[in-house]
C-alpha positions as CSV (number, residue, x, y, z in Angstrom):
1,X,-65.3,-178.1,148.0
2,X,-65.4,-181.4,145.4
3,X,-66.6,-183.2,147.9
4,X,-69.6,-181.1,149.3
5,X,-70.0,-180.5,145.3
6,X,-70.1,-184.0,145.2
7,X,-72.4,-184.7,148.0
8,X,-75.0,-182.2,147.3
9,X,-75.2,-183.4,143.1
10,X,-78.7,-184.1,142.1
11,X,-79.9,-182.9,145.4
12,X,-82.8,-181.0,146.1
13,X,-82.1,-177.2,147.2
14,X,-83.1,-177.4,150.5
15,X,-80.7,-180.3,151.3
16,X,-78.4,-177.8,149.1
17,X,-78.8,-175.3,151.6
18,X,-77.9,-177.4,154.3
19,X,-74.6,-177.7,153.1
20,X,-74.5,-174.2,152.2
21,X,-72.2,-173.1,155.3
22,X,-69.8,-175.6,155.2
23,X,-69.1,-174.6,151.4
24,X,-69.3,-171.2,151.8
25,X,-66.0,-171.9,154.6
26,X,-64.5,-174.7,151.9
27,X,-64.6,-171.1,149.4
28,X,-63.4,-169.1,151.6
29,X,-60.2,-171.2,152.4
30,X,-59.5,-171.7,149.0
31,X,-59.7,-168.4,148.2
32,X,-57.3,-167.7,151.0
33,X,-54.9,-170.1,149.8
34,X,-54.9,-168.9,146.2
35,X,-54.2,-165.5,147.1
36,X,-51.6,-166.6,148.8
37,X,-49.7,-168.9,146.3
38,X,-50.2,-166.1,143.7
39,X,-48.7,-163.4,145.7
40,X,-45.8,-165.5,146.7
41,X,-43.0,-165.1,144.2
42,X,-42.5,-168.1,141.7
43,X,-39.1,-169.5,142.6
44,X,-38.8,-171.0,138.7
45,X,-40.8,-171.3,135.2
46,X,-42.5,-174.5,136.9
47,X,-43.8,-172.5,139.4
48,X,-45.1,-170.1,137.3
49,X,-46.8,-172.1,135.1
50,X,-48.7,-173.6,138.0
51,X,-49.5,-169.8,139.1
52,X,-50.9,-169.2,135.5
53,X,-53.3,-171.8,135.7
54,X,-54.9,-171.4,139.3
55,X,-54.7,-167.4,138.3
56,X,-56.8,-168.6,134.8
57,X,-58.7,-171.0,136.5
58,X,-60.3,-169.7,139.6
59,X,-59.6,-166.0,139.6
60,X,-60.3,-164.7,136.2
61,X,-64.4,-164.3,135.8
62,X,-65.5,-166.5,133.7
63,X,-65.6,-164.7,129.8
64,X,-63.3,-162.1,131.0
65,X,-60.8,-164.0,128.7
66,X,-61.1,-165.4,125.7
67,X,-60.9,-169.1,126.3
68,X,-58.2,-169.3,123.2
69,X,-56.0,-166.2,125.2
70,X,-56.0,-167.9,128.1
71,X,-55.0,-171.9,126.5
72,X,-52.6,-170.0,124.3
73,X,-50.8,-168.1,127.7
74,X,-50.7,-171.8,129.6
75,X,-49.6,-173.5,126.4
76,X,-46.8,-170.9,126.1
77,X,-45.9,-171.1,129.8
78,X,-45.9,-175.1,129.4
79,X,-43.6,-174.7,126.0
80,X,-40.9,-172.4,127.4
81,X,-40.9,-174.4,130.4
82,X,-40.2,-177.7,128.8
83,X,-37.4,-175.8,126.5
């Protein structure tokens, strides 16, 4: 996806468009893979961190969460993982 994203920056929309399939594929693999790395069980507190902040990051709406609630919840994840 970063590098369609990257390739299609500043471009017009119709060569947007072009690229328009091929990123609508890259999203639809990613999404795949996401589900399946959060549905798989986290084998340790590393692991879960990791889930928390792909599960913050790309499958929460955007505003669903306060920014803060969700930095706090990675920041606790990060803390008790380190202790």
């Amino acid at each position: 996806m970063r590098r369609i994203e990257g390739a299609t920056a500043g471009a017009s929309v119709e060569e947007e468009e072009t690229w328009l399939p091929a990123h609508d594929r890259a999203c639809a693999a990613m999404d795949d893979a996401l589900a399946r790395a959060i549905a798989a069980p986290a084998p340790d507190l590393a692991a879960l961190a990791v889930k928390l902040e792909l599960l913050f990051a790309h499958c929460i709406e955007p505003g669903a969460v306060e920014e803060e609630v969700a930095e706090a919840v990675i920041a606790d994840s990060r803390r008790l993982l380190s202790g």
